[in-house]
C-alpha positions, -999 to +999 in steps of 0.1 A: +127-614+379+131-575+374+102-555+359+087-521+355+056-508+362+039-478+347+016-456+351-018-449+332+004-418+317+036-439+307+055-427+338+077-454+357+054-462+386+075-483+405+106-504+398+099-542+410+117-573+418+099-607+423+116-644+435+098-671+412+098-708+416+107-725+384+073-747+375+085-757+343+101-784+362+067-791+374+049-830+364+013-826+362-004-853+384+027-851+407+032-816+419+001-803+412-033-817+399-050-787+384-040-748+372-070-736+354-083-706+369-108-684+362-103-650+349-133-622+341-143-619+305-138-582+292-173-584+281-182-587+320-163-553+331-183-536+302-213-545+311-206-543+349-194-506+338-221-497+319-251-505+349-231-487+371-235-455+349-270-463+344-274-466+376-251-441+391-233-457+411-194-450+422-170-475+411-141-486+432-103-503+423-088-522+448-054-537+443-040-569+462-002-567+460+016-606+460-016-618+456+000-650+446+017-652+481-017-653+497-027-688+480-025-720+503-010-751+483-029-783+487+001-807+473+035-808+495+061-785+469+095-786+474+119-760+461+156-750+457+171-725+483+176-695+466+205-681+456+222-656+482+198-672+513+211-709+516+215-726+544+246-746+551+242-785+542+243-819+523+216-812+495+187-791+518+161-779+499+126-760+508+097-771+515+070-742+504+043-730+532+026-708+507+020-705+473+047-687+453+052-670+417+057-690+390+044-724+402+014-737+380-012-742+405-005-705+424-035-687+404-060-709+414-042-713+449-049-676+452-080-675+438-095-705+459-083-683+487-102-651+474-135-669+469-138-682+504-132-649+521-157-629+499-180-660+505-177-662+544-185-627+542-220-633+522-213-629+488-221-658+459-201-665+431-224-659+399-231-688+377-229-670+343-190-655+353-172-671+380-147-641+391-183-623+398-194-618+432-228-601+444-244-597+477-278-587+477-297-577+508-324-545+516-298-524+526-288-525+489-261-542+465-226-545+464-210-564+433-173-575+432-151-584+404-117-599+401-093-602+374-060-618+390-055-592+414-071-564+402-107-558+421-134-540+407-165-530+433-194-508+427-229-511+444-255-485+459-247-500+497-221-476+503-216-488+545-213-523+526-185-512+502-165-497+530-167-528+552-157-553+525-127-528+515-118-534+555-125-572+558-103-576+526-075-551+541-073-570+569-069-603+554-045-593+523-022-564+510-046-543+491-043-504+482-074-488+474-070-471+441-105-450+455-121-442+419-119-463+387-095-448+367-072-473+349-080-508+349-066-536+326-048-513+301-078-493+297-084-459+304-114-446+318-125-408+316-148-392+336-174-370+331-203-356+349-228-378+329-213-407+322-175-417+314-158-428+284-133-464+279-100-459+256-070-473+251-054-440+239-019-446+254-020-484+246-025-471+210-001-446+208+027-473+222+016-495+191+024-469+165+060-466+182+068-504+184+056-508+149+074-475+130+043-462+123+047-432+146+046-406+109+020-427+091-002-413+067-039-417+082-067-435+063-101-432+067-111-466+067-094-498+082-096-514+051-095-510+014-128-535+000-111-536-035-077-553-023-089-591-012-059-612-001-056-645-004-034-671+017-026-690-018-011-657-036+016-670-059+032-639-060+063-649-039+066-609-027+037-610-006+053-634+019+064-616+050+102-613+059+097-615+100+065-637+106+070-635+143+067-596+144+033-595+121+021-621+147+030-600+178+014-574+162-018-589+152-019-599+189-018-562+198-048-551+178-070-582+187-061-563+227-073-531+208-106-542+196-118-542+236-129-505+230-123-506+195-151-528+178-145-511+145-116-529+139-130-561+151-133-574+120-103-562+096-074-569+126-072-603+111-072-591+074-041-566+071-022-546+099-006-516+079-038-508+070-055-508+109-024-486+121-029-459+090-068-461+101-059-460+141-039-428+139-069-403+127-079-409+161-057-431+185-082-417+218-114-431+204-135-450+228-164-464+240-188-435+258-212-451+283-240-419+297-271-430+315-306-434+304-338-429+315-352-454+295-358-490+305-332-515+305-332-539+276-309-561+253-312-556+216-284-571+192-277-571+155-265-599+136-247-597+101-229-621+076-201-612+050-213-643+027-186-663+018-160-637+015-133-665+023-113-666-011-093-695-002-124-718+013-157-701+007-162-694+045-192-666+054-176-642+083-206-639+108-208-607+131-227-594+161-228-564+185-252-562+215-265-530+234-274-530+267-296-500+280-280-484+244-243-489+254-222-513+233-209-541+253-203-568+233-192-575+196-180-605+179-162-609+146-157-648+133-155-670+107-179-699+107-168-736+106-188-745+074-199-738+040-230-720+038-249-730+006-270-697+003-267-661+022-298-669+041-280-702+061-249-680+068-273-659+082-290-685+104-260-697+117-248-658+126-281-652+148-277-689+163-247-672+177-257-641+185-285-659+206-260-677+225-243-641+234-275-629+246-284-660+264-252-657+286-261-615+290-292-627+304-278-651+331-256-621+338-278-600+343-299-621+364-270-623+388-265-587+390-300-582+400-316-564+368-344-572+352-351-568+318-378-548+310-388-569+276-373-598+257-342-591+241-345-582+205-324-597+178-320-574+143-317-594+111-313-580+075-320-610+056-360-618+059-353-654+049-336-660+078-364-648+098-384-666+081-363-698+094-364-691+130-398-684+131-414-708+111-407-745+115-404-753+085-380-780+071-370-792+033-343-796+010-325-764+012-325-765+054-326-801+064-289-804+066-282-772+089-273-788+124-294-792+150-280-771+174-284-743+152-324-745+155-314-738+194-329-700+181-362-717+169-367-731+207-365-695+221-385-681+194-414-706+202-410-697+242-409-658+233-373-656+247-361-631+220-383-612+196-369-609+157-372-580+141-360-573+101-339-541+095-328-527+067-290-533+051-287-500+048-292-493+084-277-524+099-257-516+127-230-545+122-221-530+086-202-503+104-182-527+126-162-536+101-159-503+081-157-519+051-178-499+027-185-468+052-168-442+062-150-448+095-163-420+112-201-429+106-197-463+115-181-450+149-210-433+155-237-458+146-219-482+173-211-464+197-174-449+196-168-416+206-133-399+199-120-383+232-090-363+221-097-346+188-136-338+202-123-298+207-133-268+187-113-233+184-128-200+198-145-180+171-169-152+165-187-165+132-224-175+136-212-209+139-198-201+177-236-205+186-244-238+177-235-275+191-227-293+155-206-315+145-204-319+109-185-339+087-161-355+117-131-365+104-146-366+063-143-330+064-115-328+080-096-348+056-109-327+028-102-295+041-067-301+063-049-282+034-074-246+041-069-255+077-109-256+084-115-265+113-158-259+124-162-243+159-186-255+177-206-243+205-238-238+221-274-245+211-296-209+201-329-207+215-348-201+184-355-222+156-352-194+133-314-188+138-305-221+139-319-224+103-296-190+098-266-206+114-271-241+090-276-221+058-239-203+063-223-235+073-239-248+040-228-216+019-193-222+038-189-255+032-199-254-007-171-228-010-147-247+009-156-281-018-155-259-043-117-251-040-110-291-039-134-298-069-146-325-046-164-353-062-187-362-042-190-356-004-222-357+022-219-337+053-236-358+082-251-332+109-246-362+139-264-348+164-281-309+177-270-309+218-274-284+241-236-277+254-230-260+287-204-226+290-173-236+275-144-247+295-105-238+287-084-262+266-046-264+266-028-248+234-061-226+231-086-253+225-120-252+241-139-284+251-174-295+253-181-323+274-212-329+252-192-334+223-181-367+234-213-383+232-225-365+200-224-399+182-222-424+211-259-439+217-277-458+186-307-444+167-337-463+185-355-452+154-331-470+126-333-441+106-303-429+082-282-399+097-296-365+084-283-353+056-273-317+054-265-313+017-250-334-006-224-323-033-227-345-069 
């Protein structure tokens, strides 16, 4: 087999060729017993990511090349000679040493393989995510992590990260990458406080495969009003070339690992998600340290039986970890919810099965949580549920494993805590009835390319603001208005100054539109160091990018500069 292999950039990294076996052929149960593997969740190299920011701590890419090759096969394979390298005779074939591409039972071949190195060497396999390996002694902590052959190591025992870089080079094939940079399609940006995960390129490749290269953008991923049903009769609705809208779909569910905003809608309509994608194809997830103890809080949400064709509620979840997003869920549930308040029980049953995995997690990485993790609820009935154990006609028939949450409540496991709809972190996930840009913000997505401001002299060149994001923008592309941005004055006096003409100049701009009706979010006031050169004249502000990143602790609505009726 022939393949390519690119670059984080695009570029043709290196051209490749590979002999596989053909396991197609292969019986189970008579050329191999098992294949099942195990792989590392994406939510593990998130949170894995995010303590090493927290905790500063360097973060290291090894690669194993023909990892496969490495694997030793427990079951007696034989093979074909290969074509070009036979040797003469009456029906010879090969009898395999080693594991080889494209048998069934080479991943876990070479993973078996993996694990008892790392182990003779005193690491443990964690018991929350197998392809997780710590080592934890008073010299410090070094933590491994392994997806097929791509190894992920970070730690603060830096003589203990250089020795099991050498014990691995010696054994296998490996090529130290140094510095994390581009792992598992996603790109990671460094910055002197923190770094930021996109999928910018991945993105950008999308809109070419799928035409949508000169779409028009849309501000939100999907339009509430337009509901579609699998039992449409209109015949034009069916799709000419299933196959492609299923290739696609599959795309966008890869998208959603630093894209949570989409997690929802990618399994409601794709033309839509693409229009929505290109405002901003770098957007990411920004991860910055904190000084702040670490702790898990989560926020549950239901979209009550928004199912047309069966009446299904669409329960959702995101969880922070230290105040960086790490994990998010979008699903349907498996039953019919008989009122908003048991759809919303069964959502934080789930959610409390996410958290009880972080925890175990956790555990194994060698944190510990500075309180109980804190689960955020709209619906007070709900609450009212978990905490109370009550039971009568309009609960009685909820399943038994959904009072698992009652159980923790009663052992002080997870604290529950009411919040608002308004201010509901979830709501934004979807982006259903917010603007895309506030909902970004509210979770924790940061945009990485279009974060730049031009060069200006107007009082507005002294202030870090970022107002309106990509709102304004769209309602001002045809003036070409484009707010500069830059560093915090001293004095509160001239920052009032400063927000009184961006109020005057943003009332004239509206004016000119006869906008309808438009709120100008000021995100956040930061203090942004000297301004570094841009190319095509640009200027950027490493603050920017986390300007919206981190949740309001708080829960309180974004400030509100001025609002135009």
């Amino acid at each position: 087999m022939f393949a390519v292999k690119q670059g984080p950039d695009g570029t043709v990294h290196r051209l490749k060729a590979r002999f596989v076996a053909r396991g197609f052929t292969q019986q189970q149960g008579l050329d191999y017993d098992g294949n099942f593997s195990p792989v590392a969740k994406l939510n593990t190299v998130r949170v894995l990511i995010s303590l090493a920011v927290h905790r500063h701590w360097a973060l290291h890419q090894l690669d194993v090349k023909n990892a496969f090759l490495n694997g030793d096969l427990q079951e007696i394979v034989y093979m074909q000679q290969p074509p070009g390298f036979e040797t003469t005779g009456v029906s010879l074939v090969c009898c395999l040493n080693k594991s080889l591409y494209g048998l069934k039972q080479s991943l876990r071949a070479w993973f078996d393989k993996f694990s008892k190195i790392v182990s003779d060497v005193g690491f443990t396999r964690s018991s929350a995510e197998f392809s997780l390996f710590t080592r934890h002694r008073p010299t410090g902590t070094v933590i491994l992590l392994v997806y097929v052959d791509d190894i992920l190591i970070t730690g603060d025992d830096l003589p203990g990260i250089r020795m099991i870089k050498q014990h691995l080079a010696t054994v296998f094939q490996t090529k130290d990458l140094v510095n994390l940079r581009y792992f598992l399609g996603l790109k990671v940006a460094r910055r002197p406080d923190g770094l930021v995960l996109s999928q910018r390129k991945y993105c950008l490749d999308l809109f070419h495969d799928a035409g949508y290269s000169g779409c028009k953008p849309a501000d939100t991923p999907m339009d509430i009003n337009h509901m579609l049903c699998a039992h449409a009769s209109d015949s034009d609705l069916l799709l000419p070339n299933p196959e492609y809208y299923r290739r696609l779909v599959g795309k966008l569910i890869y998208l959603t690992v630093t894209r949570p905003d989409i997690s929802f809608v990618v399994g409601v309509a794709v033309g839509r998600i693409l229009r929505y994608l290109k405002t901003a194809p770098g957007q990411g997830l920004v991860y910055n340290p904190s000084s702040s103890p670490l702790s898990l809080i989560a926020y549950s949400d239901v979209a009550y039986a928004c199912s047309l064709d069966d009446r299904f509620s669409t329960s959702g979840y995101c969880t922070y970890f230290g105040g960086h997003l790490i994990t998010w869920r979008s699903k349907k549930q498996f039953v019919v919810a008989r009122s908003s308040a048991e759809s919303e029980y069964r959502s934080m049953t789930t959610v409390l099965y996410e958290l009880t995995w972080l925890e175990g997690l956790l555990y194994d990485l060698g944190v510990k949580l500075s309180s109980p993790a804190t689960l955020f609820c709209d619906s007070q009935a709900a609450i009212h549920i978990a905490k109370n154990l009550v039971f009568h006609e309009r609960t009685k028939h909820i399943e038994v494993d959904c009072h698992f949450i009652r159980e923790k409540v009663q052992l002080k496991k997870i604290e529950l805590t009411h919040v608002p709809a308004a201010q509901q972190a979830y709501k934004r996930v979807g982006g259903m009835k917010h603007n895309g840009d506030v909902g970004r913000g509210v979770i924790g997505v940061s945009d990485i390319t279009y974060m730049m401001c031009f060069a200006t002299s107007s009082p507005l060149s002294r202030f870090a603001l970022l107002l309106g994001l990509h709102s304004l923008l769209a309602w001002t592309q045809t003036l070409g208005l484009l707010i500069a941005i830059a560093r915090l004055p001293a004095h509160s006096a001239r920052l009032a100054a400063g927000l009184q003409s961006a109020k005057a100049l943003l009332a004239a701009c509206l004016a000119l539109l006869q906008a309808t009706t438009l709120q100008v979010v000021v995100a956040r006031l930061v203090a942004a160091s000297p301004v570094r050169s841009y190319p095509s004249r640009n200027f950027y502000c490493p603050q920017l990018l986390h300007a919206i990143a981190s949740p309001d602790r708080s829960f309180s609505k974004p400030q509100l500069l001025f609002s135009r009726p």
